[in-house]
Every structure is written in C-alpha cells, then in structure tokens.
N, C-alpha and C positions, 0 to 999 in steps of 0.2 A: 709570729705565726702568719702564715702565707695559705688566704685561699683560694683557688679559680671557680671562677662559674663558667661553664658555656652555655649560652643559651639559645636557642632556635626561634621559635616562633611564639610571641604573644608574651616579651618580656616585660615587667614591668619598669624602665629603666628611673624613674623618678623616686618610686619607693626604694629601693635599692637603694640611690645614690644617698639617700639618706641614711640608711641601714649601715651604708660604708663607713659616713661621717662617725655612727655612731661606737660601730666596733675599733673602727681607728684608737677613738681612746680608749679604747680597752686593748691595748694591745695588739690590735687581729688586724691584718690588712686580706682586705678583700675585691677580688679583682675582677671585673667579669667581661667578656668577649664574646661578640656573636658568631655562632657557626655560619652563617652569610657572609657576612662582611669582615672577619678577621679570625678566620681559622689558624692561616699562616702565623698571624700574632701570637695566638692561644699555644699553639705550638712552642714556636718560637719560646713563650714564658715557662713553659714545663724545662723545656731542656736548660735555659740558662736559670733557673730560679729553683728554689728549695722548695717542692710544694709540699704542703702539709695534706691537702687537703684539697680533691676535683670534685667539682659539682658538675654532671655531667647531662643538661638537658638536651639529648644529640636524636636528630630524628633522621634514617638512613637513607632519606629521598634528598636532605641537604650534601649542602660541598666539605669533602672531607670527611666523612661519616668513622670510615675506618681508621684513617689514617690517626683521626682524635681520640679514638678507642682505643689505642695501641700508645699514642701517647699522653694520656691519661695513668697507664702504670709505672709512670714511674712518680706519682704522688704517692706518697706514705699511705694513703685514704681514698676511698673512692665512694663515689654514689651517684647512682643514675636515676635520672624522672622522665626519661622514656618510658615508650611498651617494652616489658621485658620479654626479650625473644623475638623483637623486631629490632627496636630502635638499642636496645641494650642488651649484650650476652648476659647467659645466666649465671655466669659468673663474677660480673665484673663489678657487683657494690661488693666494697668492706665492711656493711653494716648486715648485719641478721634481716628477715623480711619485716620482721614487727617494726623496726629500727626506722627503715626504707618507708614503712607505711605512714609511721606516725611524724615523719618531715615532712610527708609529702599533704598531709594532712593542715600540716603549720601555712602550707603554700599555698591553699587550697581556695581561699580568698586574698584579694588586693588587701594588705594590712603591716603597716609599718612595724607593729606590733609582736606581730604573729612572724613575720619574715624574723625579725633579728632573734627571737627568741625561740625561732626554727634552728639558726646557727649556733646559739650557746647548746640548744638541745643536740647536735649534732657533736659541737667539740667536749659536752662532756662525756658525749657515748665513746672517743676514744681513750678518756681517761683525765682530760684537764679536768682542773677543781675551778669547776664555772656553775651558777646559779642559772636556771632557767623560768620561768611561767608559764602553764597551759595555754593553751588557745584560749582565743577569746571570741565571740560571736563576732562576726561582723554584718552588716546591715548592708544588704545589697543593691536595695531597691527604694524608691522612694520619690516622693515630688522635691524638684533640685529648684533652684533660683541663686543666682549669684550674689544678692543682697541679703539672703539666708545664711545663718551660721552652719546649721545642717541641713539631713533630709527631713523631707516633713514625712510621716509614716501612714498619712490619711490625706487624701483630698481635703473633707473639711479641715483640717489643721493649716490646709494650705491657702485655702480661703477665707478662715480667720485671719493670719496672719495677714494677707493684705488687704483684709478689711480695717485690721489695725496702724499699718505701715504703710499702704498706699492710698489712692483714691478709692473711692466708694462704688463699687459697681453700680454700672448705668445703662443696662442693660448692652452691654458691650458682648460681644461675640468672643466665645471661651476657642481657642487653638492648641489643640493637644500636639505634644513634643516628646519623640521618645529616642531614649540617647543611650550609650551605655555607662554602667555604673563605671568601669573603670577609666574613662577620659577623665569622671570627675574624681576618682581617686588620685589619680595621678596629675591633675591640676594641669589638665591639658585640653582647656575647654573652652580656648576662644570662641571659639566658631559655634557654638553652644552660646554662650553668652551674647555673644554677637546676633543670633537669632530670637534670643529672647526680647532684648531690646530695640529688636525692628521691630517686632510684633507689638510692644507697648508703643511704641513710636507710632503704631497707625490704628492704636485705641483698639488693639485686640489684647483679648488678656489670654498671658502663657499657661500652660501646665503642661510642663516638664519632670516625665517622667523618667529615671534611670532605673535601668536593669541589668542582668549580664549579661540578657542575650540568650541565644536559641540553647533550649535545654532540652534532655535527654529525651527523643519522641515517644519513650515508655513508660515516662511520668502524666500523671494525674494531669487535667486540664489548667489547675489553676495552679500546677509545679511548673509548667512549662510557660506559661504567660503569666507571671506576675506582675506584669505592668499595667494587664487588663482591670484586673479592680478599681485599679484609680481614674480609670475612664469611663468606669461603667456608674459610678458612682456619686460621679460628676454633674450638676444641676444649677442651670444645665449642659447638656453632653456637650461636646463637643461639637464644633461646625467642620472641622475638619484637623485631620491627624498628619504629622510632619516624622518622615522619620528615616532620620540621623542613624541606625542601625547598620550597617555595611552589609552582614550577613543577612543571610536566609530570615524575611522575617517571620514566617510559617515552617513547623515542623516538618509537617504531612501535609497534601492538598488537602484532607477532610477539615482539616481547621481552619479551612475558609469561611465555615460560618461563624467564627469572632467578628471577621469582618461584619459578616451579615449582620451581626448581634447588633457593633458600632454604626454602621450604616452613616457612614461619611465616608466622603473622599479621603485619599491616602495617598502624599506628596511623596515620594523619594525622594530624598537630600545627597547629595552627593559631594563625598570628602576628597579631593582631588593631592595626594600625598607624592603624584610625580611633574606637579606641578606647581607655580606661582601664579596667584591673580593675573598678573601683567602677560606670564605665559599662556594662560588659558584664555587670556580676549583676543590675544594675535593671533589662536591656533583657528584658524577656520572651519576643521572639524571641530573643536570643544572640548575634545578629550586627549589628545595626543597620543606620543607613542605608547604611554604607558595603561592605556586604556585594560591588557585583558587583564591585569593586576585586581580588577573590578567586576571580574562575572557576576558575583552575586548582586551588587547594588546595581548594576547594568539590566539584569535578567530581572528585577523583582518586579514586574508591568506583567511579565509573564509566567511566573511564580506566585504570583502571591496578591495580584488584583490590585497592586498600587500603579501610580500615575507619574507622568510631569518629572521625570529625574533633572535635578536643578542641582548646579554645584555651589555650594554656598559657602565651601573652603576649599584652599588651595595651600600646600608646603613656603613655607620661607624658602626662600632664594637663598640663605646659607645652610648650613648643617654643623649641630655642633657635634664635636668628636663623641661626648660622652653624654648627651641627652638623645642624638638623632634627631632626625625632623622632627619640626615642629610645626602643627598648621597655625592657621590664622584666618581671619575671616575674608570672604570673595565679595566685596561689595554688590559686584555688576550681577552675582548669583543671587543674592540677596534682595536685589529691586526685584527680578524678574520673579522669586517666589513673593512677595508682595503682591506685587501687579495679579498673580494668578487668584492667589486668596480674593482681592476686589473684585474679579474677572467673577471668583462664586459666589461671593454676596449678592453680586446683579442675577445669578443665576437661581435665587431663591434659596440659596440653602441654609442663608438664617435671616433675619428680618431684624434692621435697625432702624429708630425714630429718626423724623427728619435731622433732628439738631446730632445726634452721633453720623448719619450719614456725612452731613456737611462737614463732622470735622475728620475723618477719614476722606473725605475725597480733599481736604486742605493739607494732609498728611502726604497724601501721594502725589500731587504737588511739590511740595517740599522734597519729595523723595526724587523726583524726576529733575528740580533743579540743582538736589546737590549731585546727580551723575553729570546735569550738563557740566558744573563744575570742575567735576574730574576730567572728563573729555577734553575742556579747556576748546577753544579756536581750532574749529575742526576745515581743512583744506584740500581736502578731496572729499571722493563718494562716498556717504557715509548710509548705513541703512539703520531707522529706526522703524516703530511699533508701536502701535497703542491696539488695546482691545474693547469691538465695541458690541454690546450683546443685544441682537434683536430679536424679538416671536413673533407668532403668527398673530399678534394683538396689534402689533405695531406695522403688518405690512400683509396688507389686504390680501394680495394676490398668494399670501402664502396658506391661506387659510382653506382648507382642504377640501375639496367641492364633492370628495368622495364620504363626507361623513356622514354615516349613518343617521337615521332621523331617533330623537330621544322618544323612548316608549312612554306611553300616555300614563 
C-alpha cells in the first residue's frame, strides 16, 4: 500500500521519518514531498505509482497549488488539511467531514504516537482490517534542559532537579530561555543546547522554557502564554529573557504588559536557516540575502519591546535530501549574546558577590580566547570590541548641574 503526503508549511519531517520507518513494516509505504521544493516530484509519483492513498496539506499561495489538486485524483483516496474552500475544494477529501476532523485532530500536536495512529485511523476508514489508538495528550510546554529526560512541568521541579544533579546555587543570576516545543520534539535543538551551555559556562543558570508559540489572540491570557508561568514563578525571576521564538512574540499590542509584569530585558536570538556560521561572518551586512524570510524575528524591537537581535545559529552548509536543513550553533553569535548579558550585570540589573563576579569575568576570558582561537593569525584589518560601562558616579563632569535641590 502506497501513500503521498504533500506538505507546505510547518512539516514536521523527523517525526514522520519515523512514522515511515514504522509503517514500512507493516506493510504501508509512505512517501512525503514538499509543495516548495518538489511539487514536480509529487506529481511525477501519482502518475507513475499506484496511489492508495493523497494526503493533501496544499496552501493556494504555494507553487503548483492546482496543478496538485488535479493530480491528486487519480489516488484511490483523498484528504485535505488545508482551509476548505481556499486551500482545498469542497469536494476533494474521500472521507465524510467527522472523518476529515478527527485526523486532523491526531495531527494536531507534534506526536510520533498520535501521527502513525492517525494513519492506521485513516486506512481503516477505507476498509483495511488495521487496529488503531485514540489520541493521546501531549505535553506542550514545559522547562527543557538537555541533560533532562523530559520536560519538567514546574519551575520548582526544575530547580530541584539541579539542585540534585548540578551545583548548588550560589546566588548565580537565573536567564530565562524561550524556545519552541517543536524544535525539541523534533530533536532539532542544537542551537538550543548550544545556548544553554554557554550560559552555565559563564555561571548563569538557564531556564528554558518550551512552548508552541503564538496562540489564538481570543484565548484567555494564560491560553495564549503558557510559557509565562514558569517565569513568573521563578525565585528569583529572571535577570533577563532570551528568546529563540521566530514568530510574533505578542498576540496584540495590549499584552505588552506581560512584559511589564516580567520587567527585564528581552534578547531576540536569531536562527539564521539561509545561512552558515562561516557565511554569516564574511557577510558584512550579517544577514544576507535571505534576510526578508525573517520579518518577524527582524521586526520584534518594534513589535513587541525586545532588544539586541543576535544570531546564535546559522544552516549547515549541506542539506540533507530527506531531513532538510538543519541548524547548528553560531559560535561568533553566541560570544556577542554573552558579552551583552555581562554588558547588564554591570548595568545593575542583578547583583553578584565579589567571588561569582570574578568567576564570570574568568569565564569571559575564556570566552574571548577560545574566538581568538578560531580567528587563528589574523593579517589584515581586523575590527574588534569590548564594552565598557560608565555613570555619572564615575565621571564627574557628567553629573547633572541642573538637578534639582532635595526637599527638606
């Protein structure tokens, strides 16, 4: 038995690939093909191949929209998870609407689980003698760490646990991290990892939060930020918030007062997917050509009152045919979001003991000689940077001769 997927935007290609592995020995080969990048292909596989069975995630702003709609009939089967009456005629699934509803239900979260037991529920609606399983909850959100088996479902759980497993807090500065739950579903989370570990590398301690990301702006305050709890709960809060999120991180402009609530700075991180490390330091602008790919992590300084857009991954220089990019971490992005975080501790926004200061500024040391490292014997002009923070305590003349006299 033979079945196509196409799929458009926001596939999840890792759980799949296991899904495939899985149905393979059961029989089913399952095949899937992006409407971007291999329409022709998808095509191509209807007319020479037997299809049992089109999964048809087709959205009518991509390439070939029609053309896949049209050859999509001649599979025995059909089913679309587009809008129906934009992205899908109303005629074009072979299942009833209850049918249509309740796969699309099985899709509905990242779940290895739930995906393949979406497809036996599909091939027994046309009549194979296949067992299936309900859905199962999946857990969307939560404090992540790579040295963790799971998510942790509370801040303090997340605090026990490296109370038990790590060093002992020492009045170390807490960095909040917010990412989405499906990089970690999909075990696509270098660069994630790779953040968490500079930040203990320079005696900050992480919490990293995952979520899916911007939800329906006519949900309830704490439906649409669920990631908010874990930082609001946090003791103490946070010195400042890193966030890894791509999209929109506010619904509406009224829900700027979360920010208010948190009252820290808020880094943009930026995931750099048309580019390589190596391509992104030669690029002199910093972002290249692929830059508008990026409105939203670009625009969020003036959307949404974050700061500092710093790229702290960048694509592998290959591509594999059937994973697609895959990031990896940006070193040279990575020191400079360091550098900024010590840039705010000198700026007061959290206060550590002399002996943790000393070994944070030994840390970033360390940090500056493993880039000289990379750099290697530099032979032309080369331009660095250090930041150095002074007030009006430290330099007389700035000390404001207009200030008013204090009342008696």
């Amino acid at each position: 038995m033979k079945i196509l997927y196409i799929h458009g935007h926001m596939f999840h290609v890792h759980t799949w690939s296991r899904v495939c592995d899985l149905l393979r020995s059961e029989g089913v080969e399952l095949h899937f093909f992006s409407q971007v990048h291999s329409a022709q292909a998808a095509l191509d596989f209807l007319h020479d191949q037997d299809v049992d069975l089109c999964i048809g995630q087709l959205f009518h702003d991509l390439p070939r929209h029609d053309e896949l709609l049209a050859g999509a009939q001649q599979a025995r089967c059909r089913i679309g998870l587009g809008v129906v009456g934009v992205d899908i005629p109303l005629d074009f699934s072979s299942f009833s609407p209850g049918q249509s509803a309740r796969f699309a239900h099985y899709l509905s979260h990242i779940s290895e689980h739930n995906y393949l037991n979406g497809i036996r529920f599909l091939l027994a609606c046309t009549g194979k003698d296949l067992s299936y399983a309900e859905p199962e909850p999946v857990q969307t959100h939560g404090v992540y760490h790579p040295d963790a088996a799971s998510f942790f479902t509370s801040t303090s759980a997340y605090f026990q646990w490296r109370q038990e497993r790590k060093a002992p807090f020492r009045n170390q500065p807490l960095v909040g991290l917010l990412c989405y739950y499906s990089q970690i579903a999909e075990d696509n989370c270098a660069e994630i990892d790779a953040v968490i570990r500079c930040l203990e590398k320079n005696d900050l301690i992480p919490l990293c939060v995952a979520s899916e990301g911007l939800a329906d702006s006519s949900l309830p305050l704490a439906q649409r930020y669920t990631w908010l709890p874990f930082f609001q709960e946090a003791d103490p809060r946070p010195a400042a918030l890193l966030n890894l999120q791509a999209g929109r991180l506010l619904s509406r402009p009224e829900d700027l007062s979360i920010l208010e609530t948190l009252n820290v700075p808020v880094v943009q991180l930026i995931r750099l997917h048309h580019q390589s490390p190596e391509e992104w330091r030669a690029d002199s602008g910093g972002l290249g050509a692929g830059a508008q790919s990026m409105v939203y992590a670009l625009s969020q300084p003036e959307m949404a009152g974050v700061i500092e857009p710093t790229a702290v991954a960048a694509a592998r220089a290959e591509i594999d045919a059937r994973t697609g990019l895959q990031c990896r971490r940006n070193p040279y992005g990575l020191e400079e979001m360091t550098r900024r975080l010590l840039e705010a501790h000198s700026r007061g926004l959290w206060q550590a003991d002399a002996e943790l200061l000393q070994e944070v500024q030994t840390a970033a040391l360390l940090v500056e000689g493993d880039m000289e490292e990379r750099i290697g014997e530099v032979s032309e002009a080369f331009q660095g940077s250090r930041v150095e923070v002074l007030t009006a305590r430290d330099v007389a003349k700035w000390r404001p001769v207009w200030r008013l006299k204090d009342r008696p």
